[in-house]
C-alpha positions in Angstrom: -10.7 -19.1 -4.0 -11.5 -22.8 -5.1 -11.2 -22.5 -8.5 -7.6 -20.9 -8.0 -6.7 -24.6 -6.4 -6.1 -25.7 -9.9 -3.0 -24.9 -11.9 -2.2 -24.2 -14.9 1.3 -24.8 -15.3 4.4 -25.2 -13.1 4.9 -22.1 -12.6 1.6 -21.3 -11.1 2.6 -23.9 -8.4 5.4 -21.7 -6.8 3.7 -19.1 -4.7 5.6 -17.6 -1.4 2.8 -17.9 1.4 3.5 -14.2 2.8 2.4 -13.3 -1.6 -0.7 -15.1 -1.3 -4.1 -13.0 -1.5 -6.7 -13.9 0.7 -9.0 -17.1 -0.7 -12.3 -15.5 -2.3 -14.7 -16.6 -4.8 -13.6 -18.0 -8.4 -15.0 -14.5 -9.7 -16.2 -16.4 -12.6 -17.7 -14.5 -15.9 -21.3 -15.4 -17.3 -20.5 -16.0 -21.0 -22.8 -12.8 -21.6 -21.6 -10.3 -19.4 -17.8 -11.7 -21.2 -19.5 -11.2 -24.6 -21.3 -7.8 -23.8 -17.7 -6.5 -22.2 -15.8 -7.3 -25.6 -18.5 -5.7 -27.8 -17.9 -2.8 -25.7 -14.0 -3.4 -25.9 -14.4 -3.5 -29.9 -16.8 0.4 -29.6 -14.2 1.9 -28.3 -11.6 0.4 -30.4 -13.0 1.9 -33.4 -14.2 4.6 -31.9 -10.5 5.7 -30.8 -9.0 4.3 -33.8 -6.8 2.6 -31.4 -4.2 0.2 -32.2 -3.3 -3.8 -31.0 -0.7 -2.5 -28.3 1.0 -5.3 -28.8 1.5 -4.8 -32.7 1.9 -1.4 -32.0 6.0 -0.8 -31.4 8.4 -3.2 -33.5 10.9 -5.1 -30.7 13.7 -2.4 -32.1 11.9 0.9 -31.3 11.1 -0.5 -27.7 15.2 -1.3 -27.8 16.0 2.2 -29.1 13.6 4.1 -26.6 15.7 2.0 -23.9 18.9 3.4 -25.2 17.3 6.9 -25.4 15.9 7.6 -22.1 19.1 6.4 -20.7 20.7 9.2 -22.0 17.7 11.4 -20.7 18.0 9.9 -17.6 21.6 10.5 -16.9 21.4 14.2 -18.0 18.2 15.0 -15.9 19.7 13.4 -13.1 23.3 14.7 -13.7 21.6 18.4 -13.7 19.6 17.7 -10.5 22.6 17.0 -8.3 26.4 16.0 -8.2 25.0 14.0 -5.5 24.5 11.4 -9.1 27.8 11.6 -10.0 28.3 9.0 -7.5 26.0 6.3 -8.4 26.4 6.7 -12.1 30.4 6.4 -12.3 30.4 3.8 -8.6 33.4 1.8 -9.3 33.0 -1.7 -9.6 29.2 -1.5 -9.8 27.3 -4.9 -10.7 25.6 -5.0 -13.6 21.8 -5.1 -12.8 19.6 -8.0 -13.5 17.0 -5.9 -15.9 16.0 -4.8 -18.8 17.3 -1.7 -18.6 21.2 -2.9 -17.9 22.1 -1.3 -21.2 25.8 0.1 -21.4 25.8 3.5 -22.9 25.8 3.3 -26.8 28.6 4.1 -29.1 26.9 7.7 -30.2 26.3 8.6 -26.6 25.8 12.3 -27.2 28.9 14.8 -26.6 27.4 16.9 -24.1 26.4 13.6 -22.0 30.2 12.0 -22.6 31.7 15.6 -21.5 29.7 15.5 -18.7 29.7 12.2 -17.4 33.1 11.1 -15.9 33.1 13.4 -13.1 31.0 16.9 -12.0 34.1 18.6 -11.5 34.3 18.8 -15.6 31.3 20.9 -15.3 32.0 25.1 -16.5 29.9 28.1 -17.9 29.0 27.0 -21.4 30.3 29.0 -24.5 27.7 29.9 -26.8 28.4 27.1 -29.0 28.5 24.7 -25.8 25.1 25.9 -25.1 23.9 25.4 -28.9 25.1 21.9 -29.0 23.3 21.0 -25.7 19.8 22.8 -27.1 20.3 20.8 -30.6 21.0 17.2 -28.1 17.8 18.4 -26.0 16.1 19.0 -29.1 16.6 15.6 -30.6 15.9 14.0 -27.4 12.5 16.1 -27.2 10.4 14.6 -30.5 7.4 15.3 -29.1 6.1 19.0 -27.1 6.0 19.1 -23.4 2.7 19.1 -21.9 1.4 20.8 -19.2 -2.1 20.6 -17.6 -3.2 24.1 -15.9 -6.9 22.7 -16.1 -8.7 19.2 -15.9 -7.8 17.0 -19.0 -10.2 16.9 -21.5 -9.8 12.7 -21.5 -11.2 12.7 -17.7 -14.7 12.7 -17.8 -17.4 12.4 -15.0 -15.5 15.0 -12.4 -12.6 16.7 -12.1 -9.3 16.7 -10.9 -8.2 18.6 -7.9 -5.3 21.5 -8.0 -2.8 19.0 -6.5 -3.6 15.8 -9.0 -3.0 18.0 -11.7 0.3 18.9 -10.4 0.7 15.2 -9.4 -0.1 14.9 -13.4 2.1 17.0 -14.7 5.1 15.6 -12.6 4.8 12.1 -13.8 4.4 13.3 -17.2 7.9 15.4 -16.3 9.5 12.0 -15.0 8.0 10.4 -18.1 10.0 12.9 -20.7 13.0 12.3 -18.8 13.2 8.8 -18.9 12.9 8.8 -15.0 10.6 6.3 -13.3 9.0 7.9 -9.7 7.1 6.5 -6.7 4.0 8.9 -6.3 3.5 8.4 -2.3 0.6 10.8 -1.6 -0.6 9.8 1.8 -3.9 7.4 2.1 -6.8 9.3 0.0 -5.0 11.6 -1.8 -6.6 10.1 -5.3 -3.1 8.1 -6.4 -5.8 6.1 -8.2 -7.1 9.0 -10.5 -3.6 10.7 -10.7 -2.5 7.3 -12.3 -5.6 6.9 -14.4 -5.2 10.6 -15.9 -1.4 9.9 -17.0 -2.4 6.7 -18.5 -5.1 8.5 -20.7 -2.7 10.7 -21.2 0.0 8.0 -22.2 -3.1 6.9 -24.8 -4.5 9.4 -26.1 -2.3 12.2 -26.1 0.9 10.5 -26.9 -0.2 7.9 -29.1 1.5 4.8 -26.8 -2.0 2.6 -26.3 -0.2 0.2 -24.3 0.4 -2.4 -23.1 0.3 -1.2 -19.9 -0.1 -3.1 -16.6 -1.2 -1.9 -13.2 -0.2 -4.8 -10.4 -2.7 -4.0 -7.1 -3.7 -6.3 -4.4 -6.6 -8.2 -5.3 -9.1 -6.6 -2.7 -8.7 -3.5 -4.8 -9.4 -4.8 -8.7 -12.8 -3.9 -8.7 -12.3 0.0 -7.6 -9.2 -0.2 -10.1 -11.4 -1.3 -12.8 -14.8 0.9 -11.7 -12.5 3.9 -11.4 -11.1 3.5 -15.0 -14.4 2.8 -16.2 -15.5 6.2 -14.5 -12.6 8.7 -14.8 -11.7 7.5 -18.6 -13.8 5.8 -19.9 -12.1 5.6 -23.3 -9.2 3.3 -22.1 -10.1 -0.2 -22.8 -9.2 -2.4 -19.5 -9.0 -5.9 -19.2 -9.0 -7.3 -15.0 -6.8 -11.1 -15.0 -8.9 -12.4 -12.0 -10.5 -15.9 -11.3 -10.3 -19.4 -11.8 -7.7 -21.2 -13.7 -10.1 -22.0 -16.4 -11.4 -18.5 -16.4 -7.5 -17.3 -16.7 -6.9 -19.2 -19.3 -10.0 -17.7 -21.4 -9.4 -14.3 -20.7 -5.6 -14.3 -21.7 -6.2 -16.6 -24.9 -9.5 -14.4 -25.9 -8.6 -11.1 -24.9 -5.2 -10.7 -23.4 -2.9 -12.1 -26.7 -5.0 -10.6 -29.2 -4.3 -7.5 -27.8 -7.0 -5.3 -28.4 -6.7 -3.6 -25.0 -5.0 -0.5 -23.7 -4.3 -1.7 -19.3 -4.2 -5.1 -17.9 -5.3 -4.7 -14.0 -4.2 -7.7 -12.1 -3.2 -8.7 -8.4 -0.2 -9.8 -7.5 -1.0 -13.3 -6.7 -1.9 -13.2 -10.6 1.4 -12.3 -11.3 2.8 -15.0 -9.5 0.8 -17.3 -11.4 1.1 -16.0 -14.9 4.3 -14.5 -15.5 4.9 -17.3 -18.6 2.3 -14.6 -20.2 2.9 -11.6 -19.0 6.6 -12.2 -19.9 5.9 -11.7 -23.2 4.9 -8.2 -23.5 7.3 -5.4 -23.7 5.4 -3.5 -21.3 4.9 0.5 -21.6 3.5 1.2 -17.8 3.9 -0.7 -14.8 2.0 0.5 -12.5 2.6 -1.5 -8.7 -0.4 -0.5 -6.2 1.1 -0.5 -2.4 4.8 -0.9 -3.5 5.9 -1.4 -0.3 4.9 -5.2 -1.3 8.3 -4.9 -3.3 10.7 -3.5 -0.7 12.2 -7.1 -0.4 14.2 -7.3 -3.5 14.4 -11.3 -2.5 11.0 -11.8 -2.8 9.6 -14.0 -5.2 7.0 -11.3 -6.5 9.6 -8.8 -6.2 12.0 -11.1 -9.0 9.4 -11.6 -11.4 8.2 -8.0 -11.9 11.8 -7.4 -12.4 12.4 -9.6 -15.1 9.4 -7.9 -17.0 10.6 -6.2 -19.9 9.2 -2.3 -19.1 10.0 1.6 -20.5 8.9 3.0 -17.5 7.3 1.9 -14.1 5.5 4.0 -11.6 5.1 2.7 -7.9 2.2 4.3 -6.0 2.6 3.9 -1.6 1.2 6.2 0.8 4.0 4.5 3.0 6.8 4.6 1.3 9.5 4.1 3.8 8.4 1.5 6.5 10.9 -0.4 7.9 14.8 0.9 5.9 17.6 2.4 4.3 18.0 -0.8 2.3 14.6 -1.4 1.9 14.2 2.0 0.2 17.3 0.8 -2.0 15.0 -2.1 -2.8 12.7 0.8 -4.2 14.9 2.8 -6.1 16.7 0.0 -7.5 13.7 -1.4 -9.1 13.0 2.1 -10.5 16.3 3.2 -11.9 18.8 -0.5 -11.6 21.2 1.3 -14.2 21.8 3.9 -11.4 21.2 2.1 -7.9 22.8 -0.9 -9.0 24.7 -1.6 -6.0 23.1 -2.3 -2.5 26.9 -2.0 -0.6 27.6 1.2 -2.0 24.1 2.9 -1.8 24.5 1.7 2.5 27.9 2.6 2.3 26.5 6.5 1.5 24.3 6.9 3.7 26.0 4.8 6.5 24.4 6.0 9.5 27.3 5.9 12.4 29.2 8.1 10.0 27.0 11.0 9.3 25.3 13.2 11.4 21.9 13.4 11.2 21.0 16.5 9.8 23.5 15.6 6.7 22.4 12.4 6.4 18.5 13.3 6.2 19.6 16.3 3.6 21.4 13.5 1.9 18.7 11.2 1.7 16.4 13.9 0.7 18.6 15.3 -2.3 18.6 11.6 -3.6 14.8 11.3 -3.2 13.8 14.6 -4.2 13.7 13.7 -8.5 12.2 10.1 -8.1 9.4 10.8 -5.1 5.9 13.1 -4.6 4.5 12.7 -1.2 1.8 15.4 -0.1 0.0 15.2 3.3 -3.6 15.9 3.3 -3.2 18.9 5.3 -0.7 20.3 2.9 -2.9 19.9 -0.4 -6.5 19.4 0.5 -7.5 22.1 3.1 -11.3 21.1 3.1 -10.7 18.2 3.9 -11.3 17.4 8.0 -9.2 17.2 10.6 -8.6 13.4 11.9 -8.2 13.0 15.6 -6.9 9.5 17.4 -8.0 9.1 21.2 -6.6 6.4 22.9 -8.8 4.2 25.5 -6.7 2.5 28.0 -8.9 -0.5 29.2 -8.5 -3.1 32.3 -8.2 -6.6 31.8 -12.2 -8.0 32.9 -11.7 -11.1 35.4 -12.0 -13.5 33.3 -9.4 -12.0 31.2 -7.2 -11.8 34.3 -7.4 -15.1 35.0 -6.6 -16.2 31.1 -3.7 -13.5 31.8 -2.6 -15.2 34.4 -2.9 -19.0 33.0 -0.9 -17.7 30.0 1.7 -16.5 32.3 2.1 -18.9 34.6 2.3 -21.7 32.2 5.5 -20.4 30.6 6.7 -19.2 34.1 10.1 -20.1 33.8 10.1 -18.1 30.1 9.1 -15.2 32.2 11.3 -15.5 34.7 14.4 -15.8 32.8 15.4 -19.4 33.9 13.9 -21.6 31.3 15.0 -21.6 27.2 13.8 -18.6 24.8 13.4 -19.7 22.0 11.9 -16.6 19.7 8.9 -18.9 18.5 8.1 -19.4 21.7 8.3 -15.7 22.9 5.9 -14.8 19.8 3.6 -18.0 20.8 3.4 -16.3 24.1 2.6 -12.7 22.7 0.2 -14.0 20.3 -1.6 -16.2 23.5 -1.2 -12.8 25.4 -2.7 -10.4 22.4 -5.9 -13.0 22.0 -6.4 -11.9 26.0 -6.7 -9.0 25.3 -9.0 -8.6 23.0 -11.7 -11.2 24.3 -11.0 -14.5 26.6 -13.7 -16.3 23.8 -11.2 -16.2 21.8 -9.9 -19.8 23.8 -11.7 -22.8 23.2 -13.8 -23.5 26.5 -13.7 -20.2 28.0 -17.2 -19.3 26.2 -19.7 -20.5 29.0 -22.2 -23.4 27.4 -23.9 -25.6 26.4 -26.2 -24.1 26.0 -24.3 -20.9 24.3 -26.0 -17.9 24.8 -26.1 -14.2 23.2 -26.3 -11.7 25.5 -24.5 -9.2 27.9 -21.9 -11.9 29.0 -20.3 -11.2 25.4 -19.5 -7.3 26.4 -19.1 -8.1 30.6 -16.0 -10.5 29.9 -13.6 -8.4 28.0 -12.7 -5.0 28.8 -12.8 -3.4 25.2 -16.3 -4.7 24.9 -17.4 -3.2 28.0 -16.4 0.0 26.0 -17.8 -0.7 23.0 -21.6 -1.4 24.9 -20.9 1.9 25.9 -19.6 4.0 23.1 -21.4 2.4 20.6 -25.3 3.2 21.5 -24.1 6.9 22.1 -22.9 7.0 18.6 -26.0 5.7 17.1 -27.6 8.1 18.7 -25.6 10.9 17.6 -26.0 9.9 14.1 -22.0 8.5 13.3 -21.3 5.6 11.4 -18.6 3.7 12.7 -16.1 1.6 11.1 -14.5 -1.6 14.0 -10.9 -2.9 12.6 -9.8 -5.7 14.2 -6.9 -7.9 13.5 -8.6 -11.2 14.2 -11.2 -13.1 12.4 -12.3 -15.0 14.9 -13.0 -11.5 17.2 -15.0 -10.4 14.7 -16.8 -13.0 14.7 -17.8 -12.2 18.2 -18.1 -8.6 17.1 -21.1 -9.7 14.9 -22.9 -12.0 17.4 -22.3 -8.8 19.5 -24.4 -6.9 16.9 -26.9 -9.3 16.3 -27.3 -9.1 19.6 -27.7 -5.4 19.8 -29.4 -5.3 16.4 -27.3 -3.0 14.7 -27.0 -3.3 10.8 -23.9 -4.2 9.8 -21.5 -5.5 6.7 -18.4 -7.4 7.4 -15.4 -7.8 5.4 -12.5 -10.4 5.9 -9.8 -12.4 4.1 -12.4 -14.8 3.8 -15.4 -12.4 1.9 -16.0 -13.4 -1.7 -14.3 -11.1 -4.2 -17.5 -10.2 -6.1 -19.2 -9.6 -2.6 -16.7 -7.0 -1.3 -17.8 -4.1 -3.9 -21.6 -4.9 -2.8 -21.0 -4.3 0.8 -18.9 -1.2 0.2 -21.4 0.3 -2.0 -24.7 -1.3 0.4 -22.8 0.4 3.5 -21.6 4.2 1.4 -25.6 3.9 -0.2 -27.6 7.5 0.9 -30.4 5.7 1.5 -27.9 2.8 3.7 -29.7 1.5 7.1 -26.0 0.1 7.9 -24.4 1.1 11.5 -21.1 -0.3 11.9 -18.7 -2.1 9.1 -16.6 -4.4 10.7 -13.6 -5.3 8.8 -10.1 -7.2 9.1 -7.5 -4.7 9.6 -5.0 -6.4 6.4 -7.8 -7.3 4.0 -9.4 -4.0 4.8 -7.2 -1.7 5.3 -6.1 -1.5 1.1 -7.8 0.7 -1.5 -11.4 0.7 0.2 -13.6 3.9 0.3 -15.8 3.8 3.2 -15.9 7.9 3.2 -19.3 7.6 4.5 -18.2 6.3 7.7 -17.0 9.3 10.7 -15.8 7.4 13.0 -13.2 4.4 13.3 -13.0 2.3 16.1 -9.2 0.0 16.1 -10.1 -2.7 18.4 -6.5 -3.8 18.2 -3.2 -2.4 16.8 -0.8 -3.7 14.3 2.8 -4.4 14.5 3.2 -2.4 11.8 1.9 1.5 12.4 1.2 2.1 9.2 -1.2 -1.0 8.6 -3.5 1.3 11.0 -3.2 4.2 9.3 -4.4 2.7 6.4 -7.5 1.5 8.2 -7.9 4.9 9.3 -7.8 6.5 5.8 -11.1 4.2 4.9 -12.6 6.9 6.4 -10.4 9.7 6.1 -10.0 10.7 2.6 -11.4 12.5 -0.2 -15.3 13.3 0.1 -15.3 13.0 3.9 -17.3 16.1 5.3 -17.0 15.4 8.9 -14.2 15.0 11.4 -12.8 11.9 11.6 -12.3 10.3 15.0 -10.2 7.2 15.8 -10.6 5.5 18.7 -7.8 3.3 19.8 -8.2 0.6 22.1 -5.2 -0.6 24.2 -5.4 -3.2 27.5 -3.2 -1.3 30.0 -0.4 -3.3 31.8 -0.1 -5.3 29.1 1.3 -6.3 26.2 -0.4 -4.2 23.9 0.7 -0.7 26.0 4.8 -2.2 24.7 3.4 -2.8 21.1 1.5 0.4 20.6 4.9 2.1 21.9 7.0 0.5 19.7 5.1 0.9 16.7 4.8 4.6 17.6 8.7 4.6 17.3 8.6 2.9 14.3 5.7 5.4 12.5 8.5 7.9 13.2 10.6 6.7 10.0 8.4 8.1 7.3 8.1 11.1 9.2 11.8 12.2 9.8 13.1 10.7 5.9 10.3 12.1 3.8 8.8 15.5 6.3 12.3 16.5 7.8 13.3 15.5 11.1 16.1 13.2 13.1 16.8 9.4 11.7 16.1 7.1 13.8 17.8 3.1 13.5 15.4 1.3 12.2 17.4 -1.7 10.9 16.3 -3.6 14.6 13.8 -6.0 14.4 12.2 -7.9 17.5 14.3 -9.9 19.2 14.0 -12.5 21.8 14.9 -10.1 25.0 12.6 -6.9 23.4 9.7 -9.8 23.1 10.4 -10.6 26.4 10.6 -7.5 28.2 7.0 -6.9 26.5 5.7 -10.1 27.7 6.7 -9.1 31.5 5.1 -5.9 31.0 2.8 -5.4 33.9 3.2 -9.2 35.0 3.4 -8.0 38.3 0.0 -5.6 38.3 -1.8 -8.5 37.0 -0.9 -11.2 39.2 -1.1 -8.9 42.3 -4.9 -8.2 40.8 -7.6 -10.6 42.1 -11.0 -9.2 40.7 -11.4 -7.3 37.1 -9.0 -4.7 36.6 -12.0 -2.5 34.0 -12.4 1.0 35.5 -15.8 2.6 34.5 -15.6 4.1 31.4 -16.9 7.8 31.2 -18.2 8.1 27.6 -19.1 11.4 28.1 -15.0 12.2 28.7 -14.2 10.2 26.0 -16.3 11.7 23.5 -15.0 14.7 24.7 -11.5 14.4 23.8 -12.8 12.8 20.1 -14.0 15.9 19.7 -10.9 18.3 21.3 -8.6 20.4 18.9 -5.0 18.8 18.2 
C-alpha cells in the first residue's frame, strides 16, 4: 500500500520479504466514520461497565497467574500421560526465550513436588493423599468451571453449531489448565466464531476484558472485524490497519488509552509495531493460519515470542505441513517451559528408530491435550460432499513450440552435461509452468499489433480450450464458478477471456485494494448477484474468504504446496454451502505439472497420517537439484517427438459426468 512506504521508526524498516502482505490501499479512516466508531466504542463501554484492559491487572497479578498456571499446567499434563514426564524433567534442557521461562516457585504445591521428579513415584492415594490434592485443585480452581450445553447467551445474531460449542468448551478446558492449544478444524469449520465465542466469554463471563490480540493475515481483517461485530457485538474491537500516519492515530487515540477489549491486526502490522504492542501484557493471542509461525527463525515468528502473553491460541486448518520439527516450532511456542528443546523433542520421535505405528501413537499421545482437529465429514453432516476431477490437457502448438524453446535452450541442463545449479533448475520450471498455463504469458508470443480479443485467447493454450468448453455449460446449468490461478498475469488473460465472452465477473489479487476486497466478496455472495465467475490469486485468495455462494471451483494451476489448494477449495466448501462442491483440476500432461501434482499429493499425505491415523511418511526432503530435474525431463521426449498440438477434444459431457460421480 503507498501509505505503508513510509516508516515510522526503525523498526518498521526491518520486514523479511516472504512476511510481507500484499501492497493494497492505505485503508485510510474519514475523520467521521473514526469519530462515529469511538462513540460507539464509549456505548458499549458503559453499557458493559467494562474496564481500561490495560489498567485492569497490576504487573504482579499478571506475574502470579504466570506462576499459577504453571503449576496447572504441569499437573494437567502430568495426569494426561507419563509420556510428560519426559519433557518436563529433560536433562539439560535450555531455558526458553519467553515469558513464561519461570522456574517453579519456592511453594510449588506438595502434590506437584511429589509428583514431579519421575512417574514412577506415582501410587493409589490414601484418603488424606487424595484430600490434599482436592484442597491444591481447589485453590488452583477460584473461579467455577463452565460448560456450554447450549448457545451462549453473549453470541447474538445465530447460533453456534453442536461441534463449536464443544470446540468452546475445550478451549475454555485448556484455558483453566493453564494449557495453550491449536484449534485446527479443517477450512470452514467456523475457527472464526469458535474464537469469537471464547473471547466473549474471556470478557464477559470471566471478567478478563483484555487486552487481547488476534494476529491474521491482512486479506482477512475485515471478516475478522465484521464477524466480531456480528457474533458479539458487545466486545469492543479495534483493527491496526493503514498508513503510517493512520497507525500512528489509531494507537495514540485508541490503542494506549485502552478502552478496548481485541486488537485485530495482520502480521505485517506486527512487524511494524512491536515497539507498541510490546508493551501490553497480553491476555489472548490469537494467530490466524499459524502455520505462518512453524519457522521458529522467522522474524515474525521472534517477535510474537517476545510478547509478554497468559495464554495463546493458534487456529490452522493445516496444522502439520511440511515437519516433525516444524510442529516443535508449534508446540514450543505454545508451551516453551515444556518443549524447550528442539534436539530432544527429534531425538523422541526420531524416525529411523521407531516403527511407525509407535511413532504415530507417540506423536498422537503428545498432540492429543494441546490439538482439536475435526473434518467436515466428521462434525457437519449437512454439509455437501466435495468432489475433485482432474482434467489432463495437451500442450496446444504454440505451447509445444514454447515447450520446446524452453527446452532446448537449456539443453545441456537437460541432458545432464552442462552445470545445475538449483536456481537455474527452478528458472527452468518456473519458464516450463508459464507454458503451461498460456504461451501469452511470454512477451511476443501474443500475435499483434494490432492485439485482438477473440478465440485465439482459448485456441493457443490447452486449459483454455477447456475452459471455452466447460464454462458455457456451466452457465447454463446455473453454477457459479470460482478460477484460482497462481499467476497474476494469467488472470489477466482470464479477464480479457471474460470480457470477451461477457461473463460478469470480480477479481481478486495481491494487488486489489484492501477496502475493495470485502465489496467484491459481498457484490459476488449478493442474492440478487448477476456475477458468473470470481477469479482470484490462489495465495491472496485462498485465506479466510467466504465465497459459499460459489458451487463450483475451477484450479487452473496447482501449488507446490497441497494444502494452498485446499484452501482455495474451502472458499467454496464450507459452512452454508447447499450444493455439491466440484473441483476441477487442471494439469498439462507430459509435463511438468503431472511431477508437481504428484509430489504434492505425497506431501498432502502428512496431515493425514500424524493427525487421522495412518503410516509416516519423511517429509524432512525438500526439492533438490536432481528431483527438479527429473521433473523438468518429464515427458521431454513426447513433446519433442510431437509436431502439431498435443489437445485431445475434450468431452464435457464426460467430464461433467465424473463432477458429479459418488467418491
Amino acid at each position: 500500500m503507498s501509505g505503508e512506504t513510509e516508516s515510522m521508526s526503525s523498526d518498521h524498516e526491518r520486514q523479511s520479504e516472504e512476511e510481507a502482505e500484499p501492497k493494497g490501499d492505505s485503508d485510510y479512516m474519514p475523520p467521521d466514520e473514526a469519530a462515529a466508531q469511538q462513540q460507539e466504542r464509549q456505548r458499549k463501554l458503559s453499557s458493559c461497565n467494562l474496564t481500561s484492559p490495560l489498567k485492569s491487572e497490576p504487573s504482579g497479578e499478571y506475574d502470579q497467574k504466570l506462576v499459577k498456571d504453571r503449576v496447572k499446567r504441569f499437573d494437567f499434563l502430568l495426569k494426561q500421560t507419563e509420556i510428560f514426564t519426559h519433557f518436563i524433567n529433560a536433562p539439560g534442557a535450555k531455558t526458553p526465550a519467553s515469558p513464561l521461562k519461570l522456574t517453579p516457585p519456592s511453594n510449588f504445591p506438595r502434590k506437584e513436588r511429589r509428583r514431579h521428579p519421575s512417574a514412577s513415584t506415582r501410587h493409589r492415594l490414601s484418603e488424606a493423599d487424595e484430600d490434599e490434592d482436592l484442597l491444591t485443585d481447589n485453590e488452583l480452581e477460584e473461579v467455577a468451571i463452565t460448560r456450554f450445553a447450549d448457545n451462549p447467551w453473549y453470541i447474538k445474531n445465530g447460533e453456534m453449531r453442536d461441534y463449536q460449542i464443544r470446540g468452546l468448551n475445550w478451549m475454555i478446558s485448556l484455558y483453566e489448565n493453564g494449557i495453550n492449544g491449536i484449534l485446527a478444524d479443517e477450512m470452514g469449520l467456523g475457527k472464526t466464531l469458535q474464537t469469537i465465542s471464547l473471547l466473549g466469554y474471556m470478557v464477559l463471563m470471566r471478567d478478563v476484558p483484555g487486552p487481547h490480540i488476534v494476529i491474521a493475515p491482512k486479506s482477512t481483517l475485515s471478516n475478522w472485524v465484521g464477524e466480531f461485530k456480528r457474533w458479539c457485538p458487545s466486545l469492543i474491537t479495534i483493527c491496526l490497519i493503514g498508513s503510517a500516519e493512520e497507525r500512528k492515530r489509531i494507537i495514540s487515540e485508541e490503542i494506549m488509552p485502552g478502552e478496548w477489549n481485541v486488537v485485530i491486526t495482520s502480521y505485517e502490522m506486527v512487524l511494524r509495531e512491536k515497539t507498541t504492542f510490546k508493551k501490553f501484557n497480553w491476555r489472548y493471542l490469537v494467530i490466524d493460519e499459524a502455520h505462518r509461525i512453524k519457522n521458529e527463525k522467522s522474524k515474525l515468528s521472534e517477535i510474537v515470542r517476545e510478547f509478554r502473553t497468559t495464554n495463546r491460541l493458534l487456529l490452522t486448518g493445516t496444522p502439520l505441513q511440511n515437519n516433525l520439527h516444524e510442529l516443535w516450532a508449534l508446540l514450543n511456542f505454545l508451551l516453551p517451559d515444556v518443549f524447550n528443546s528442539a534436539e530432544d523433542f527429534d531425538a523422541w520421535f526420531n524416525q529411523s528408530k521407531l516403527e511407525d505405528k509407535k511413532l504415530v501413537d507417540r506423536l498422537h499421545t503428545v498432540l492429543r491435550p494441546f490439538l482439536l482437529r475435526r473434518l467436515k465429514a466428521e462434525v457437519e453432516k449437512k454439509l455437501p460432499p466435495k468432489k475433485e476431477v482432474k482434467i489432463y490437457v495437451g500442450l496446444s502448438k504454440m505451447q509445444r513450440e514454447w515447450y520446446t524453446k524452453i527446452l532446448m535452450k537449456d539443453i545441456d541442463v537437460v541432458n545432464g552435461a552442462g552445470r545445475q545449479g538449483k536456481m537455474q533448475l527452478l528458472n527452468i520450471l518456473m519458464q516450463l509452468r508459464k507454458c503451461c498455463n498460456h504461451p501469452y504469458l511470454f512477451d511476443g508470443a501474443e500475435p499483434g499489433p494490432p492485439y485482438t480479443t477473440d478465440f485465439h485467447i482459448a485456441e493457443n493454450s490447452g486449459k483454455m480450450m477447456v475452459l471455452h468448453k466447460l464454462l458455457p455449460r456451466l452457465k447454463e446449468e446455473g453454477h457459479r464458478v470460482l478460477i484460482f490461478c497462481q499467476m497474476t498475469r494469467m488472470l489477466d488473460i482470464l479477464e480479457d477471456y471474460c470480457l470477451w465472452k461477457e461473463y460478469c465477473y470480480c477479481r481478486l489479487d495481491g494487488n486489489t485494494a484492501h477496502v475493495d476486497r470485502q465489496n467484491y466478496i459481498d457484490d459476488y455472495n449478493s442474492p440478487q448477484s448477476d456475477k458468473f465467475v470470481f477469479m482470484l490469486s490462489t495465495r491472496a485468495g485462498g485465506l479466510g474468504i467466504n465465497l459459499a455462494s460459489a458451487d463450483t471451483v475451477i484450479l487452473f494451476d496447482s501449488d507446490w504446496n497441497p494444502q494452498v489448494d485446499l484452501q482455495a477449495q474451502d472458499r467454496a466448501h464450507r459452512i452454508g454451502q447447499r450444493s455439491t462442491v466440484r473441483v476441477f483440476r487442471l494439469i498439462v500432461e507430459n509435463t511438468v505439472e503431472e511431477r508437481i501434482v504428484e509430489r504434492a499429493e505425497t506431501k498432502l499425505r502428512l496431515d493425514k497420517i500424524v493427525i487421522q491415523q495412518g503410516r509416516l511418511v519423511d517429509s524432512h526432503h525438500k526439492v533438490g537439484g536432481e528431483e527438479m530435474l527429473s521433473m523438468i525431463r518429464h515427458g521431454a521426449n513426447v513433446v519433442f517427438s510431437s509436431k502439431d498440438s498435443m489437445t485431445s477434444e475434450e468431452d464435457i459431457d464426460e467430464i461433467l459426468k465424473k463432477g458429479r460421480e459418488e467418491d
